[in-house]
N, C-alpha and C positions, 0 to 999 in steps of 0.2 A: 515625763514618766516613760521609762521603758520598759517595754512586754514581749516575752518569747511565748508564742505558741507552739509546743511539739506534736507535731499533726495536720493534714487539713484533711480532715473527715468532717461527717458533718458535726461533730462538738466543734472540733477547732474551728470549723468555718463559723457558726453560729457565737461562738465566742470573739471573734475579730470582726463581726456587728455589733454584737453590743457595746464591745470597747471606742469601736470608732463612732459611735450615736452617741458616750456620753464621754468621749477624750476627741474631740478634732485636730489632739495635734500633740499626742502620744507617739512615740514610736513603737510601731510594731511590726516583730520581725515572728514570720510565720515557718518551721524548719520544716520539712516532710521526708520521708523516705519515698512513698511513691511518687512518682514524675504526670501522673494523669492530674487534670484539673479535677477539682469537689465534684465527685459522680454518688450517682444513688447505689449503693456497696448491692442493697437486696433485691440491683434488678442485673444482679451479672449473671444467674442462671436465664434469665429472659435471652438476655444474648447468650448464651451457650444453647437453648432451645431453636433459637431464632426468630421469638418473635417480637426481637424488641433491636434494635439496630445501636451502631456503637455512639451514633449520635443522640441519641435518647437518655444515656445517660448520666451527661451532667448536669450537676443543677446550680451552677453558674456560671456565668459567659465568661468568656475568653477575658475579659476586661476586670475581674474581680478585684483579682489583686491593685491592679493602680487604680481604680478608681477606688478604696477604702486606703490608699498611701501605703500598702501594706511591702514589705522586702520580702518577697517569697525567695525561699531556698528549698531548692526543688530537689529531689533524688538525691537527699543524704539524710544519714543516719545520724541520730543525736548519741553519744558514745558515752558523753558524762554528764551529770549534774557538779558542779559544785556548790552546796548550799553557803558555805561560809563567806569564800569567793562572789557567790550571787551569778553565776558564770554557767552557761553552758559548752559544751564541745563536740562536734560531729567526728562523722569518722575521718573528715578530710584535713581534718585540725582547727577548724575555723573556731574561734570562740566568741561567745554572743554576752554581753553583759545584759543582766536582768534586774530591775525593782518589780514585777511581778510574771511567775511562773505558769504557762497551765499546760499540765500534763493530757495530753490529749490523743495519745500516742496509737490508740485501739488495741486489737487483738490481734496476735500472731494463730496459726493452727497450730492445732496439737498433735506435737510427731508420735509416730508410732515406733515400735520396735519390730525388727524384722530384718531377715538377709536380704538382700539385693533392692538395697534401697535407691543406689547408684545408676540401674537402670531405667531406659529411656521411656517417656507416655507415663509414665507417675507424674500426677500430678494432685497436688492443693488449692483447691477453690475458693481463696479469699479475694481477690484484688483480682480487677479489669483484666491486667495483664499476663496473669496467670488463666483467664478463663480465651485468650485470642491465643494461647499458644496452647490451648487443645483444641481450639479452633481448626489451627494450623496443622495440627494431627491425624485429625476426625477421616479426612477423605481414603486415610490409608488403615483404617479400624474395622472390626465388626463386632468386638466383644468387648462390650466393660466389666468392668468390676466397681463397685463405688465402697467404699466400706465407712460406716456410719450410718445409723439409721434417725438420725436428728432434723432438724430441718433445713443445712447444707446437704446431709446426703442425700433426702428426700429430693430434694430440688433438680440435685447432679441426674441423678440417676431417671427422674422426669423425663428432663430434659435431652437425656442421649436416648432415652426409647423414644421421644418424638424423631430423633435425627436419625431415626430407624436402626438402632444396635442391641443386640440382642444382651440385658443388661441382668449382672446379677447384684444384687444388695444386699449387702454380709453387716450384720445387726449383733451385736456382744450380749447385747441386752436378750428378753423373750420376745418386745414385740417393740416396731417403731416407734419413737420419738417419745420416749420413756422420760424426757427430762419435762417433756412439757405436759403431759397425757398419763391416766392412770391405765391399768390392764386391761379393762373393757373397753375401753375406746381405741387402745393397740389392736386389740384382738380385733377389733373390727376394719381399722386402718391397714392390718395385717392380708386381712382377709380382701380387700377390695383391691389394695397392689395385687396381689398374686392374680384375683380374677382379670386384672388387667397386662398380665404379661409380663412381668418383674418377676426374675426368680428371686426367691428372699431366702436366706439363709440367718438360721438365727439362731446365736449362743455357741456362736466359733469366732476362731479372730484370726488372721493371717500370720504365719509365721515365717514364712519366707516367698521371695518372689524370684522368675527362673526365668532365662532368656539369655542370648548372647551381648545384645547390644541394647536390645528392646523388648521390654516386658511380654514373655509370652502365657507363661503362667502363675498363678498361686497358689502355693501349700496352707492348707488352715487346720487349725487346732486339733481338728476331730480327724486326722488322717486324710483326707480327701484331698485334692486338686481340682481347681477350678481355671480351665484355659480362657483368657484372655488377651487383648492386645494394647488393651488400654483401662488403668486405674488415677479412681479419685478420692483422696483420702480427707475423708469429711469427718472425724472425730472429734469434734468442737473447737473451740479455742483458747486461747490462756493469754491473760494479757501480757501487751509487749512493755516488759518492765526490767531489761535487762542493764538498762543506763542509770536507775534509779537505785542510789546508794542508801540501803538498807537501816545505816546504821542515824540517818540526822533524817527520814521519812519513812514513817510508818508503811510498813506495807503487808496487807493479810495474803487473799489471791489477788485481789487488787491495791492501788494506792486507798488507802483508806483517807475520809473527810469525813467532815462535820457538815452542820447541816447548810451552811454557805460555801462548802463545798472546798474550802482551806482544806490542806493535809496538816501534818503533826506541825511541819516546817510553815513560820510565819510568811504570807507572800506568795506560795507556791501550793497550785490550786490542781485538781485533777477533774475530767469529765470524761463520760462516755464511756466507750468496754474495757479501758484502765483504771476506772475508779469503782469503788467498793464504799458503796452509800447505802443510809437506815433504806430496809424494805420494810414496805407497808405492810403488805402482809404477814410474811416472816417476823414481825417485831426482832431482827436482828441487821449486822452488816449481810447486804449481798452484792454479789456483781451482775445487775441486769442489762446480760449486752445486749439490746435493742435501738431500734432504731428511733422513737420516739421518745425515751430516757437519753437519748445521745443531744438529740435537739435541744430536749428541756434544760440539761446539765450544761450543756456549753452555752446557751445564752443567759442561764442564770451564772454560771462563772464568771462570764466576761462581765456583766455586770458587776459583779462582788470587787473584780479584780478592778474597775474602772471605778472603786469609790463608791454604788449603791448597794448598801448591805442590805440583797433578797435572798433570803430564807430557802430553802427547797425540800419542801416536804419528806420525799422519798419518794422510791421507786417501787415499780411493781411491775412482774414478768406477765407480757401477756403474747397472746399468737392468734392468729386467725390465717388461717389457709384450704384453699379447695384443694381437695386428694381424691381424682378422679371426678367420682360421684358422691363424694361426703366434703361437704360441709365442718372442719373441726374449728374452734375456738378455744381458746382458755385463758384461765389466767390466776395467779396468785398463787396457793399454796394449795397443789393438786393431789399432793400426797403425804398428807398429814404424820405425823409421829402419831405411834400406839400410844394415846395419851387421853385422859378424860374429860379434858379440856375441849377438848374436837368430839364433834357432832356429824357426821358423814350420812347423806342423802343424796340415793340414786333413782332411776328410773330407765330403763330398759325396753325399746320399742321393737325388737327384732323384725318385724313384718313391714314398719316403717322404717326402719334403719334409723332410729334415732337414739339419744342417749341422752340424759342431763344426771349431771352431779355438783351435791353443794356442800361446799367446805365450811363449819361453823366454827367458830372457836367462841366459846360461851354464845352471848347472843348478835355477835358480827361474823356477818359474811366473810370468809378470808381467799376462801378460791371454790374454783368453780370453772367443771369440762364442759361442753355440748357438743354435739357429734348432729348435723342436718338441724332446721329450726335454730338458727343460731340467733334469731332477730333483735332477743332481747342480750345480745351478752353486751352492747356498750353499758346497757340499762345494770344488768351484774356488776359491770367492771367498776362503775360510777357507785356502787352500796360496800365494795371493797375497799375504795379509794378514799372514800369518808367514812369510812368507819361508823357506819349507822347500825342503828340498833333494830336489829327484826324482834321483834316479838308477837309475834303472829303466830298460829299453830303453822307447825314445820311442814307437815303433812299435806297442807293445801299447797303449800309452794312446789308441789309435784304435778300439780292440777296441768296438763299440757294446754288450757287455756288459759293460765296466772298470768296478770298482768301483773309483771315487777314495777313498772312505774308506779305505782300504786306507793310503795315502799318509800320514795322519793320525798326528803321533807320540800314543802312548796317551791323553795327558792333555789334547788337545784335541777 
């Protein structure tokens, strides 16, 4: 049996274990675009902060590839599928013959539009190696710019006020990380940036950027300029699906699959921030690019793909990160359609700085914010994930001492 992996993030990596635990003697051939060994992708703001060193993060040794028999091709680009053929092709020309496919390709960043996109200290904060070559910038900086208010730009812009630059954070939206978070927990995530020295700018977008050689300023929407020496363009991602021929695999934002995680095309499998799989919550396709649906999906892949047909449930979007001095969490489906289906329950502690809201659709929990006291969200996430039934007056589960386990049938 022969296996092309395109990728090695962690889906591809977790997917070329499974394969090799139940094929000892498969061929697999692994292709990547990036050159760095399988690193933790969500700790490269850690090293752009500095508190986390380049050696910290990868998460398998130097030895990976030969010891699972694996032919890494390292630093190229996969250009074509051919499904008929059964063939892949990089940009270098090599072509790799397939009996089974997994797309595992991740996510690119999503460009902006804007003049002087050509000049120098722009940078995009996906990959190890884009976050050492603002590294290599930093000593000659003092003003950033970060633009996106999500949880890359949240991170970027952290990160360069630890390294002491006076940082502005330009948000489209009204208030931070609006994809994960509803408007009361912005407002308040809002409010706690700025008390900590983050200028926030919000409901402009950059339309051009000005300098001779090297970015010195930016023009944004509402007339203003904002000087700068250095920007980080953090407005989410889109998956890198530029090789994948539309017309013999399905594709929505992402590779769409079934629930063993096959696309349209028999043989060729997709995981990770390239695939577009049932959300739990949502009851529809979504693409939850995360880092523990990236795990899940590439080792249930590589399995399907290596002959044990395991099922995978679906996915579901979740976050947890400390912002400053709050505590946020979330997860599932935080901001409902105006619909009567959905049941919305908040609670609001201004004095304590806290916040909890619960997402109901009929009598299952679907999503659900917390802002400080986050203790119980694995306990939330777990009544989301199995789709249990509350039926309990709604009103007590605002109780700020509800114990959710409580909810839990015995055997979970």
């Amino acid at each position: 049996m022969q296996y092309v992996i395109i990728g090695n993030g962690v889906a591809g990596t977790h997917a070329a274990e499974s394969i090799r635990r139940l094929d000892p003697h498969g061929v697999i051939t692994l292709i990547a675009a990036e050159e760095d060994a399988p690193y933790c992708r969500p700790m490269i703001s850690m090293l752009l902060e500095g508190s986390a060193a380049a050696a910290q993060l990868p998460i398998r040794g130097p030895d990976f590839y030969d010891a699972l028999k694996i032919d890494a091709v390292i630093g190229k680009r996969v250009r074509a599928i051919d499904v008929a053929a059964r063939t892949v092709t990089t940009d270098a020309g090599r072509r790799f013959a397939f009996d089974r496919l997994l797309i595992a390709s991740g996510a690119d960043p999503r460009p902006i539009k804007a003049r002087g996109l050509h000049l120098e200290n722009l940078f995009f904060m996906r990959t190890a190696a884009q976050v050492r070559a603002m590294l290599r910038a930093l000593p000659a900086c003092r003003r950033a710019l970060v633009l996106g208010g999500g949880l890359v730009g949240f991170k970027a812009a952290y990160a360069l006020l630890r390294r002491g630059l006076a940082v502005t954070l330009l948000i489209r939206s009204g208030h931070p990380l609006s994809m994960q978070v509803d408007p009361q927990a912005g407002a308040m995530i809002l409010a706690s940036l700025r008390e900590q020295g983050l200028t926030v700018r919000v409901q402009a977008e950059v339309t051009a950027f000005e300098g001779q050689t090297t970015v010195r300023s930016a023009h944004l929407s509402d007339g203003s300029t904002v000087p700068c020496d250095l920007v980080v363009i953090g407005k989410g991602v889109l998956p890198a699906l530029d090789f994948v021929p539309r017309a013999a695999i399905a594709v929505d934002l992402g590779v769409v699959v079934d629930q063993y995680l096959e696309t349209s095309a028999a043989g060729i499998f997709a995981a990770g921030d390239a695939a577009e799989a049932h959300d739990i919550a949502r009851k529809t396709r979504w693409v939850n690019a995360i880092w523990p649906e990236a795990v899940t999906q590439g080792r249930l892949a590589g399995m399907n793909m290596a002959g044990r047909p395991t099922p995978y449930r679906g996915s579901l979007g979740r976050n947890v990160i400390r912002i400053f001095d709050l505590d946020v969490m979330s997860g599932g489906l935080v901001n409902p359609p105006p619909d009567a289906r959905y049941t919305v329950l908040q609670h609001h502690d201004p004095g304590r700085r806290r916040y909890r809201k619960l997402v109901f659709r009929y009598d299952r929990l679907v999503g659900m914010v917390l802002v400080n006291a986050i203790e119980q969200g694995g306990v939330l996430l777990s009544l989301i994930q199995g789709e249990i039934p509350i039926r309990i007056r709604r009103e007590a589960l605002m109780a700020p001492t509800f114990n959710f386990r409580q909810l839990l049938p015995a055997t979970v």
